[in-house]
C-alpha positions as CSV (number, residue, x, y, z in Angstrom):
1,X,26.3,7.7,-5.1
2,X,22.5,8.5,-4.6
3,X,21.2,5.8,-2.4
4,X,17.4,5.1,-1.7
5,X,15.6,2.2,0.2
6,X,12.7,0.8,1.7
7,X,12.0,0.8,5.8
8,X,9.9,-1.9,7.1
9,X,9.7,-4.7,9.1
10,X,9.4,-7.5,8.1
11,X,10.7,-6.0,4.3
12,X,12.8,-9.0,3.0
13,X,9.5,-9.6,0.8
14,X,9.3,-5.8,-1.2
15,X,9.7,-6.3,-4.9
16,X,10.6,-2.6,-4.7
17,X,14.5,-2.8,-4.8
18,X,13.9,-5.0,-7.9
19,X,11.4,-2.3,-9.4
20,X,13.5,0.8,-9.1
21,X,17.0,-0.8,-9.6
22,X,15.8,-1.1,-12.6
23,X,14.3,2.1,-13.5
24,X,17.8,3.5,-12.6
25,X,19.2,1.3,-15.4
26,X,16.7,1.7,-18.0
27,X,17.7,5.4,-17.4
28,X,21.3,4.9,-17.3
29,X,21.3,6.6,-13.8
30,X,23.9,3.8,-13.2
31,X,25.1,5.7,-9.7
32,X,21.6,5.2,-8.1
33,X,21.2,2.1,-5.7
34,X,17.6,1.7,-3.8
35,X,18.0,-1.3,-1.1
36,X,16.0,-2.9,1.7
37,X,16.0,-1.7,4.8
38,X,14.9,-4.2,8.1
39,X,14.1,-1.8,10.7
40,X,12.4,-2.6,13.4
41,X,9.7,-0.1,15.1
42,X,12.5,0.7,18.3
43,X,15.0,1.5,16.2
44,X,12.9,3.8,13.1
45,X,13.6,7.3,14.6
46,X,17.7,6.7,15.1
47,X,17.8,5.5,11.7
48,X,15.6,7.8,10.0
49,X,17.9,10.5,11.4
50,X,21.1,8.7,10.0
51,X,19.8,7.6,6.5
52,X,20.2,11.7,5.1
53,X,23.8,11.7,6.6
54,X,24.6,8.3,4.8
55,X,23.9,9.2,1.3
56,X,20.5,8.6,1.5
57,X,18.4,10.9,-0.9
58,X,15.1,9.2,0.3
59,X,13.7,6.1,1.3
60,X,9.8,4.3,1.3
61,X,8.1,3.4,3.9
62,X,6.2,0.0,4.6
63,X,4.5,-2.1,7.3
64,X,4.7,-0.5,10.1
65,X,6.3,2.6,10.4
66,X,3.8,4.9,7.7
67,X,2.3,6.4,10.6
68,X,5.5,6.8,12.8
69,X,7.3,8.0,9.6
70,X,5.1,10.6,9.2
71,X,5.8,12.3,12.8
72,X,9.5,11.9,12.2
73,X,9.2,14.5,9.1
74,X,9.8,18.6,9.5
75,X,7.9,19.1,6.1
76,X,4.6,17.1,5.1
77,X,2.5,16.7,2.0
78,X,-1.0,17.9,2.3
79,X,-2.4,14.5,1.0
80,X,0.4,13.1,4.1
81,X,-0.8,15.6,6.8
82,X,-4.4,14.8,5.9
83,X,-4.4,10.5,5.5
84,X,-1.9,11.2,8.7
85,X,0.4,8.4,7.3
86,X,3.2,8.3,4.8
87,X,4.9,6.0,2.6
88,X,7.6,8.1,0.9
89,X,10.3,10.3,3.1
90,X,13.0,12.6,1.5
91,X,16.0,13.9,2.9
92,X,17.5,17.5,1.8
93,X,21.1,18.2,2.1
94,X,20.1,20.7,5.4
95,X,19.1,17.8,7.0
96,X,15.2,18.6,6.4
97,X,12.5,15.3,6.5
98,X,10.0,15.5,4.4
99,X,7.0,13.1,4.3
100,X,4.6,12.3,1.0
101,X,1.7,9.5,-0.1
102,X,1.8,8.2,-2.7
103,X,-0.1,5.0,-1.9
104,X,-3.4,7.2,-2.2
105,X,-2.8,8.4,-5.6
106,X,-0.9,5.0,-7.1
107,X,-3.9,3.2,-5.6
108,X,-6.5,5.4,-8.1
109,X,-4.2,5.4,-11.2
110,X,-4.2,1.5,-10.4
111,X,-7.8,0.8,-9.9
112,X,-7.9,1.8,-14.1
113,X,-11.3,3.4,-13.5
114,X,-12.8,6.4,-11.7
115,X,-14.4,5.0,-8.2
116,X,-16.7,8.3,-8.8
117,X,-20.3,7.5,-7.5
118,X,-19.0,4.0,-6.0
119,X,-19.7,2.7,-2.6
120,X,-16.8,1.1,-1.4
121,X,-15.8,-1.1,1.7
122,X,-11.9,-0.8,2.9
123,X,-10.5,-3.7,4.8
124,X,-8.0,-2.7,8.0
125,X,-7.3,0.5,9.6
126,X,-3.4,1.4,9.3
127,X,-2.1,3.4,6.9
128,X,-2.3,1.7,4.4
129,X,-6.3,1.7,4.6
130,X,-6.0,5.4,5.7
131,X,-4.2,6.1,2.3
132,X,-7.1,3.7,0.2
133,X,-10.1,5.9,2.5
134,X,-9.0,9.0,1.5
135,X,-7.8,8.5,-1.8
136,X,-11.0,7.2,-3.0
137,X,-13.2,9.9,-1.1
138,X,-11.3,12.5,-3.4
139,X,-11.9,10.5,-5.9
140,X,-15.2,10.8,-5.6
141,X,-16.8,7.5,-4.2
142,X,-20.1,8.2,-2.9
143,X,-19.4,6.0,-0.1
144,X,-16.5,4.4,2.3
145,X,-17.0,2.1,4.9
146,X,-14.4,0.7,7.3
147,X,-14.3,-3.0,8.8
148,X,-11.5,-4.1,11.2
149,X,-11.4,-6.9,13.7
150,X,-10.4,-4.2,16.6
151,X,-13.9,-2.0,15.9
152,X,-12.1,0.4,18.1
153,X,-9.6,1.5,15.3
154,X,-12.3,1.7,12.6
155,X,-13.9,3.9,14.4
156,X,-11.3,6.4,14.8
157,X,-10.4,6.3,11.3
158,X,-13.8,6.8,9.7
159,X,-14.3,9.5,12.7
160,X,-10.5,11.5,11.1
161,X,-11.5,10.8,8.1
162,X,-15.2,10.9,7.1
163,X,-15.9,7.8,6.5
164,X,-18.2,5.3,8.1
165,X,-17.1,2.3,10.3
166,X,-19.0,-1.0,10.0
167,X,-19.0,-4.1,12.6
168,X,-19.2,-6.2,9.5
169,X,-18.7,-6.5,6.2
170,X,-21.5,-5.5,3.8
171,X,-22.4,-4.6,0.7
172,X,-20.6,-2.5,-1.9
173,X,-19.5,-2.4,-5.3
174,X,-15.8,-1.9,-4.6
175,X,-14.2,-4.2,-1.9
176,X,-10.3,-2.6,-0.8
177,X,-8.3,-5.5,1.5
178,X,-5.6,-3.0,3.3
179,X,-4.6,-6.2,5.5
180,X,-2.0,-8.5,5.0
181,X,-4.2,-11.2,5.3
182,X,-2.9,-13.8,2.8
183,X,0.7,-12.5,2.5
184,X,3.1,-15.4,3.1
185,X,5.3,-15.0,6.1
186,X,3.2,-12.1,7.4
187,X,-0.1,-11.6,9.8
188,X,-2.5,-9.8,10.6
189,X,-3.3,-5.7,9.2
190,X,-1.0,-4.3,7.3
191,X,0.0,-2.0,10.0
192,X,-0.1,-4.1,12.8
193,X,2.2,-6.3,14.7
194,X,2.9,-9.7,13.2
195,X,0.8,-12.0,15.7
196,X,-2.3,-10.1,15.4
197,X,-4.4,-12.2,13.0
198,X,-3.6,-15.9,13.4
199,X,-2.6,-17.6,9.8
200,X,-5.1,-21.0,9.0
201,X,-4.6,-23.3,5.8
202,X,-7.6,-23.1,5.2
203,X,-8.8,-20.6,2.3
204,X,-12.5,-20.2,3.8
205,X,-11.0,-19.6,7.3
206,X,-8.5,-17.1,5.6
207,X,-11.5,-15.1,4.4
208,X,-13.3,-14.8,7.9
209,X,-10.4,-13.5,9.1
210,X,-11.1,-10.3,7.0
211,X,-14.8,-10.8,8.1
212,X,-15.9,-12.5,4.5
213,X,-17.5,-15.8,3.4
214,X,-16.6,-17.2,0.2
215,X,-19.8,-16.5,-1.0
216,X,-20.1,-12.9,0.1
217,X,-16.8,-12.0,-2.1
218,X,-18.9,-12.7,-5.3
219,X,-21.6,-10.3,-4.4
220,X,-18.2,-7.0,-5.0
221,X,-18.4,-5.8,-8.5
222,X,-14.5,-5.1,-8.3
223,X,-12.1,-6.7,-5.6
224,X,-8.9,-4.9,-4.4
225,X,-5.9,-6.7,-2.3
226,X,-3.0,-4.6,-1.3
227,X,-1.4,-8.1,-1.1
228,X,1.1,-9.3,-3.6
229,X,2.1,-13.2,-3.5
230,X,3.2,-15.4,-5.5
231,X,-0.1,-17.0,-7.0
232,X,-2.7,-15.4,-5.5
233,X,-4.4,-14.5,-2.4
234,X,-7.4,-16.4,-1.1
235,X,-9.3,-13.2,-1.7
236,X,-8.5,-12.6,-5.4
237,X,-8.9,-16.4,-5.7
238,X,-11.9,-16.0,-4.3
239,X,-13.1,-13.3,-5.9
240,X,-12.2,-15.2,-9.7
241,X,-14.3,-18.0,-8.5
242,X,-16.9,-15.7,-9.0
243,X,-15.8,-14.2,-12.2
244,X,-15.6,-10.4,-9.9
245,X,-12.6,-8.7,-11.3
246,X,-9.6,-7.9,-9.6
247,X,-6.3,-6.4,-8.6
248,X,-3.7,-6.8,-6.8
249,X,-1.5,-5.4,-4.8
250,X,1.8,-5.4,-7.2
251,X,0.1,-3.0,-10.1
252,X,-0.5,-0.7,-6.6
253,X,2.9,-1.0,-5.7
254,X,4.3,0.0,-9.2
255,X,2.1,3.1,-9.5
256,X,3.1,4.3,-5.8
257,X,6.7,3.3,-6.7
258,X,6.1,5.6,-10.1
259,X,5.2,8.9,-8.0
260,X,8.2,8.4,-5.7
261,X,10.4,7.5,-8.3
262,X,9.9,10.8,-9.8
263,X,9.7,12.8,-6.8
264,X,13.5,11.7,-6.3
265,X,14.5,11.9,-9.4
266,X,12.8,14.6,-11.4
267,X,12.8,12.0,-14.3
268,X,9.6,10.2,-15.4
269,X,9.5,6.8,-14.4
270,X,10.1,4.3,-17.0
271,X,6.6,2.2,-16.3
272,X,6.7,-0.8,-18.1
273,X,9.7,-1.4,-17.4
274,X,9.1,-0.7,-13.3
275,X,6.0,-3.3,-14.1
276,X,8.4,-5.7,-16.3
277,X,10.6,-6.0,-13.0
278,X,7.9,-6.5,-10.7
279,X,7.0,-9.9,-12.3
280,X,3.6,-8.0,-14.1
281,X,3.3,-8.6,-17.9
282,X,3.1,-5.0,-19.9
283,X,0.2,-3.6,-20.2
284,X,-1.3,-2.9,-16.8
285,X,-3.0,-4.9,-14.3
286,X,-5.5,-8.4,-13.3
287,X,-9.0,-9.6,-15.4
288,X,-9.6,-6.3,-17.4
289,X,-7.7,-3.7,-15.0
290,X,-5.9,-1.2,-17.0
């Protein structure tokens, strides 16, 4: 039986099992199981190791082992080597890892529109946001600056990979949240450890934890959260308020899901009915996303 999964911790939130379980079955590939997989960051490598012995065929990767995961893998992508983070690991019979990202290009078929000429501001610096700042500078934005709460960390990500870092948030047409900032039950970036960005009820303090007002959210053309919640995030809330359009991080998360589906399987992912399992009507994305 091919088995796949998803390594993260925290990961009892991922929509993925749900997503590609049922890809498998639209498929008939009724001998495929994908799973979660809790792992925390001591125990990654060991495990890693095991899954290709275990039946595993291959496995995603999520908060916050995309840059670890990476390091762990004999063969690498040259979209993984370059963001120097990966979300999709494969394991060949010979015991060979290799590593691929497909958060960069799910994140552009996503967004439903070229970011060509676009300034853009990312949010965060793990992998996550290393996947969104390269992505979008192949796609051809004309700029990408970085903001995190550590400076430090922005800074050596727009220094790797040619973007600028920023000690605050400014102006720009597309704004790209690669924080978990607003997921419930987690903190803090995306690839950071939970405890890093304390959680507020308060919407208005949520947003200055990623360096925003309320009213600087409706001065983006187009507002991006890697986020997916029940609802909505303060930020997308935000950004409606202003009547900015949006999208969230659950059409992202089918489109990456897409790519690895089909790097597994060979077979081309059933997507509407990847996006019917997420919880995301057919059709595509948020307020006039594609």
């Amino acid at each position: 039986m091919p088995r796949l999964g998803v390594l993260g911790w925290p990961v009892a939130h991922s929509r993925s099992p749900a997503i590609q379980n049922a890809a498998f079955a639209a498929l008939r590939m009724n001998d495929w199981r994908y799973q979660r997989l809790p792992v925390p960051p001591g125990l990654l490598i060991e495990t890693v190791r095991a899954l290709g012995q275990s039946g595993f065929v291959g496995a995603n990767v999520t908060i916050p082992h995309k840059q670890a995961a990476l390091a762990l893998a004999q063969e690498a992508s040259e979209a993984a080597s370059a963001i120097g983070a990966a979300n999709t690991l494969t394991f060949a019979p010979d015991g060979t890892i290799a590593a691929e990202n497909t958060d960069a290009p799910g994140l552009i078929a996503a967004l439903g529109s070229s970011p060509r000429g676009m300034s853009v501001l990312v949010l965060g610096a793990g992998g996550s946001a290393r996947a969104a700042v390269w992505a979008l500078r192949e796609a051809g934005a004309r700029e990408v600056s970085v903001w995190n709460r550590t400076p430090e960390r922005a800074e050596i990500l727009a220094r790797e990979l040619g973007a600028r870092a920023v000690r605050a948030a400014g102006p720009a047409d597309l704004l790209v949240n690669c924080t978990s900032v607003g997921l419930e039950g987690s903190i803090g970036d995306l690839e950071r450890p939970a405890g890093a960005v304390e959680r507020s009820a308060s919407e208005r303090a949520m947003l200055n934890q990623l360096g925003l007002t309320f009213d600087q959210v409706g001065e983006y053309s187009y507002v991006v959260d890697m986020v997916y919640r029940a609802g909505s995030t303060q930020l997308l809330a935000a950004a409606r308020e202003h009547g900015v359009r949006t999208l969230d991080g659950l059409e992202i998360l089918v489109a990456q899901g897409a790519l690895s589906f089909e790097l597994w399987t060979g077979c081309e992912a059933p997507l509407e009915v990847m996006r019917a399992a997420a919880g995301r009507p057919a059709g595509g994305g948020e307020d006039g996303s594609e």
